[in-house]
MDTraj code that builds the backbone (N, CA, C; nanometers):
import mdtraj as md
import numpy as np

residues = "UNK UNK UNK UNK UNK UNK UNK UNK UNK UNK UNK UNK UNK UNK UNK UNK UNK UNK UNK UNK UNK UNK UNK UNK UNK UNK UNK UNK UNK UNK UNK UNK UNK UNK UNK UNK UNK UNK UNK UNK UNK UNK UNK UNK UNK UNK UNK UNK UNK UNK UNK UNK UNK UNK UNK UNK UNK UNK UNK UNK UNK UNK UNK UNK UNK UNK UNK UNK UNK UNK UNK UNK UNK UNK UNK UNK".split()
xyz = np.array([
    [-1.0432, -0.0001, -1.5583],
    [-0.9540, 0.0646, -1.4642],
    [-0.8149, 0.0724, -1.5261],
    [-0.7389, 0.1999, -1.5171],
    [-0.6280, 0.2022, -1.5407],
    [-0.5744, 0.1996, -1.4667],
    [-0.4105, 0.1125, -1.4751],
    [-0.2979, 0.0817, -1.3957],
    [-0.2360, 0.1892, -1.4051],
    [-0.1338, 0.1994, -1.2635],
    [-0.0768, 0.3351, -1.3046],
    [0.0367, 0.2532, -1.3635],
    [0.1236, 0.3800, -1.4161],
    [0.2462, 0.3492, -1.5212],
    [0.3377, 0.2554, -1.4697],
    [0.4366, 0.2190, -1.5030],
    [0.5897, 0.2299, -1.4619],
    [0.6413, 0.3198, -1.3402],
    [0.6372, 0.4091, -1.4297],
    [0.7088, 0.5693, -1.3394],
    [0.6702, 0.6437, -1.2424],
    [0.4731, 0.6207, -1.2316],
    [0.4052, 0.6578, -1.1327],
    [0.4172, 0.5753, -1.0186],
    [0.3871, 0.4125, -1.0378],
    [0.4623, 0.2757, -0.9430],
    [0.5750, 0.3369, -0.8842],
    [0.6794, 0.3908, -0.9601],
    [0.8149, 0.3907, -0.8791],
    [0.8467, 0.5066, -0.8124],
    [0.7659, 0.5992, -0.8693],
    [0.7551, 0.7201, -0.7896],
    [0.6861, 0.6938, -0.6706],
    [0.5623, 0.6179, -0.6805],
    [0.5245, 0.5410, -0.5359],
    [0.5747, 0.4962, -0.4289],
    [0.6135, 0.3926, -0.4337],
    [0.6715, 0.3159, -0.3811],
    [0.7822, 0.3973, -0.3065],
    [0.9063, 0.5053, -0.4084],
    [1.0136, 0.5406, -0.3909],
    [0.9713, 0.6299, -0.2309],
    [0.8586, 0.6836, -0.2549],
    [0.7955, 0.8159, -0.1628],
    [0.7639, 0.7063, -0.0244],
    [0.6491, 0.6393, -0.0499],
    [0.6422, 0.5135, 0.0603],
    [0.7655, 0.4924, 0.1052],
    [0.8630, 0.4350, 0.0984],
    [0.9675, 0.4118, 0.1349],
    [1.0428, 0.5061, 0.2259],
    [1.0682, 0.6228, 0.1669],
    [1.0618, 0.7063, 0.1859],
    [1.0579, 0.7358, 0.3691],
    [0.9846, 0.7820, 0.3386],
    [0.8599, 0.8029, 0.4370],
    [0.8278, 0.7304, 0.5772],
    [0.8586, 0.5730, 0.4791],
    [0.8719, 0.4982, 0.6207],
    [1.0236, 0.4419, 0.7228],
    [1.1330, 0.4945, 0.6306],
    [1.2377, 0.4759, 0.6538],
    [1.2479, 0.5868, 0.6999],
    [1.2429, 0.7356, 0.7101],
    [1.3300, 0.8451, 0.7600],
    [1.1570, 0.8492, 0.9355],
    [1.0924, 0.7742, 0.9296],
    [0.9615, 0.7654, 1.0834],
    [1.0114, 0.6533, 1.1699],
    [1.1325, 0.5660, 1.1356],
    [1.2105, 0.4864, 1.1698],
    [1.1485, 0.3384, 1.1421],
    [1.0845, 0.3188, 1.0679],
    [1.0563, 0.1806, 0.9818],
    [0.9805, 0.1232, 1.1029],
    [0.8906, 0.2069, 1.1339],
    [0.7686, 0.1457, 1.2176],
    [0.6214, 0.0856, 1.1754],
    [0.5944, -0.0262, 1.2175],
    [0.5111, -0.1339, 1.1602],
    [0.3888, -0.1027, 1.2509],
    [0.2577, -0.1214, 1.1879],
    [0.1558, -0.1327, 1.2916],
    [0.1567, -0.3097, 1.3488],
    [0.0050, -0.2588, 1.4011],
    [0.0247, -0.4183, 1.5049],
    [0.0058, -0.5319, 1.4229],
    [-0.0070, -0.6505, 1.4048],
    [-0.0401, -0.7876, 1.3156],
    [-0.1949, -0.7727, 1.3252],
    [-0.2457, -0.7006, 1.4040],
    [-0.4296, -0.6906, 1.4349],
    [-0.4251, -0.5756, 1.3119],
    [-0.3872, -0.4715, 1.3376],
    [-0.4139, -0.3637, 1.2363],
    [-0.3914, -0.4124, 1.0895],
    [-0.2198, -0.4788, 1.0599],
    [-0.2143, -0.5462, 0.9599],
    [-0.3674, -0.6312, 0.8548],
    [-0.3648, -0.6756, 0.9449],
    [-0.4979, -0.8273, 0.8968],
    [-0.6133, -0.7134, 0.8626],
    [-0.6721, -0.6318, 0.9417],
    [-0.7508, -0.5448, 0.9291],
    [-0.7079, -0.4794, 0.7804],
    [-0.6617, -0.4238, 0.7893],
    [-0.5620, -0.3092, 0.6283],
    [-0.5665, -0.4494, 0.5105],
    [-0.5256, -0.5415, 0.5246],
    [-0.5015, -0.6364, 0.4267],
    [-0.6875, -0.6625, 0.3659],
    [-0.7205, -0.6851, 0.4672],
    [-0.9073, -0.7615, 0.4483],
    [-0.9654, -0.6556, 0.3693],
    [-0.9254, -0.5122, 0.3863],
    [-1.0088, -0.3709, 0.3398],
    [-0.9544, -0.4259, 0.1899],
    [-0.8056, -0.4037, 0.2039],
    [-0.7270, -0.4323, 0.0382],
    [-0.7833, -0.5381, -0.0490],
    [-0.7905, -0.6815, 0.0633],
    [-0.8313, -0.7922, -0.0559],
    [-1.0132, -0.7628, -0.0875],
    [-1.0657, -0.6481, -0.0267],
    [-1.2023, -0.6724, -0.0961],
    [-1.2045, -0.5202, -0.1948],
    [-1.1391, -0.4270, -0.2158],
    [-1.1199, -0.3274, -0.2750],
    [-1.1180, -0.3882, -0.4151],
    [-1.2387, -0.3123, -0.5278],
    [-1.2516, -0.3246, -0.6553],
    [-1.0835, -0.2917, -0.7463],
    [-0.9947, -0.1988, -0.6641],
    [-0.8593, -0.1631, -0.7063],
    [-0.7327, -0.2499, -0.6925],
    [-0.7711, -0.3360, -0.6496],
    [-0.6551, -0.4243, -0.5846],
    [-0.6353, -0.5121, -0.6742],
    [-0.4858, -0.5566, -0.7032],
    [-0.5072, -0.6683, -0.8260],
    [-0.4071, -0.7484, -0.7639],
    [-0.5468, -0.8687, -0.7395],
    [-0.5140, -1.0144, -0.6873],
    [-0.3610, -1.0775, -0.7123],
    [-0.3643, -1.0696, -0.8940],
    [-0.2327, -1.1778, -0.9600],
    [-0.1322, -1.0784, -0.8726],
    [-0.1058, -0.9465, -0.8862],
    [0.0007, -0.8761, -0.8372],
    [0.0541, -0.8235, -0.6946],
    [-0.0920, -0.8851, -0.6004],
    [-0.1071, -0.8210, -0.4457],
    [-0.0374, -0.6852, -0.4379],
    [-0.1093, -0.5854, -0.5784],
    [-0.0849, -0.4266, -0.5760],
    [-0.1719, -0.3156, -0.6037],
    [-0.1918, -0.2551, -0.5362],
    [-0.3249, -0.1255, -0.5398],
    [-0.2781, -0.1092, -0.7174],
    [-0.4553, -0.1009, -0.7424],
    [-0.4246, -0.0502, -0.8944],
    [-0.4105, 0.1033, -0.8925],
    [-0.4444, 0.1973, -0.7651],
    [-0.4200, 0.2868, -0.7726],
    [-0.2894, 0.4018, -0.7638],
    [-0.2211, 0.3108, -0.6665],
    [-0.0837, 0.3676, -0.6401],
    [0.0500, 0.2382, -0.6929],
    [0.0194, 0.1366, -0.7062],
    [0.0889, 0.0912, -0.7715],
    [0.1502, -0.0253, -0.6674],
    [0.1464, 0.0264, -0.5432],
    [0.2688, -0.0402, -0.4187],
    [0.1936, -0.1471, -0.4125],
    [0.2897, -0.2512, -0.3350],
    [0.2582, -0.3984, -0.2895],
    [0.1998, -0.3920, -0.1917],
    [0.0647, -0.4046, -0.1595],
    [-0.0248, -0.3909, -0.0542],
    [0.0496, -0.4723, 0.1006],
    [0.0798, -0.6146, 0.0468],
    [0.1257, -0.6568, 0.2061],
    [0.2886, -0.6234, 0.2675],
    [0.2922, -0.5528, 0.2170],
    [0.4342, -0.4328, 0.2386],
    [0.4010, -0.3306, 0.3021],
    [0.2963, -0.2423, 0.2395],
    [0.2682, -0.1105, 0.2203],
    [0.1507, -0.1387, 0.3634],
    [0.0867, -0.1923, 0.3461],
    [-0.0168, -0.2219, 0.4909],
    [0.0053, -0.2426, 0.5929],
    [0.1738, -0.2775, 0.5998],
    [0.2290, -0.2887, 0.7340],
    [0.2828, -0.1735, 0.7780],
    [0.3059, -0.0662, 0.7412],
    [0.3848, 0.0191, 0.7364],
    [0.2931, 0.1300, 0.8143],
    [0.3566, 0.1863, 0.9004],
    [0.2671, 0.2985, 1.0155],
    [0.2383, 0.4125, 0.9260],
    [0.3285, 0.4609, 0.8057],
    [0.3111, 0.5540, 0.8073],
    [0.2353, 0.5795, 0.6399],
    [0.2026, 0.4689, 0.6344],
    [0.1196, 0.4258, 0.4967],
    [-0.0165, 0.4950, 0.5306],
    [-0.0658, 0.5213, 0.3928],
    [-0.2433, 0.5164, 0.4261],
    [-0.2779, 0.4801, 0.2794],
    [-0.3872, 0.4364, 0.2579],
    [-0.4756, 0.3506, 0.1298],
    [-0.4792, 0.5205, 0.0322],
    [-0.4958, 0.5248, -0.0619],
    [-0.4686, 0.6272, -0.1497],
    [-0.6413, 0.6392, -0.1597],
    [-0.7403, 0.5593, -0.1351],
    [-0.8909, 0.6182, -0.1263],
    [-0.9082, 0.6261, 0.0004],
    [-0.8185, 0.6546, 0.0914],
    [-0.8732, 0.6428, 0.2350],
    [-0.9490, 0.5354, 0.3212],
    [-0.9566, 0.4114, 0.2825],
    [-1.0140, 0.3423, 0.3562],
    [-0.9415, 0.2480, 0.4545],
    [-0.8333, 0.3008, 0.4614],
    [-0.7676, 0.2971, 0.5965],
    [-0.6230, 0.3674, 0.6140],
])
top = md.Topology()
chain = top.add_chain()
for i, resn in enumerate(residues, 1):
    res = top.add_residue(resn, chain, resSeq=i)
    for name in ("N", "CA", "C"):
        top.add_atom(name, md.element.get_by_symbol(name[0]), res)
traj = md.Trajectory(xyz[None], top)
C-alpha cells in the first residue's frame, strides 16, 4: 500500500478543515464517533502507529468526529 505524499496529506486535511470550519465545526454524536472509529480501526488502510487513513492521509480520530467528514472508501 502506498501512503499518500506530504502534499496530498496537506492538501487533505487543508480541504477537511476546510469544510468543517466554514458547516460551523459540527461534531457527530460520541455513538456515531465510536461507530466511525471501530470501521477505521478494522480498515486494511488505517495505520495503527499514526491513527491515519493510508488513503487520505488525515488523523482518523479528528476526522471521524467531524459531521461533515466521510471515509474516502465510503464506509462511513
Amino acid at each position: 500500500m502506498t501512503k499518500p505524499s506530504f502534499v496530498e496529506k496537506a492538501k487533505s486535511i487543508i480541504k477537511e478543515t476546510a469544510k468543517h470550519m466554514s458547516s460551523g465545526a459540527r461534531n457527530v454524536s460520541e455513538e456515531e464517533f465510536i461507530k466511525r472509529a471501530e470501521i477505521c480501526d478494522s480498515c486494511v488502510h488505517f495505520i495503527h502507529k499514526t491513527t491515519t487513513c493510508g488513503i487520505c492521509g488525515c488523523w482518523m480520530h479528528v476526522k471521524a468526529k467531524w459531521k461533515t467528514s466521510q471515509c474516502p472508501k465510503e464506509k462511513w
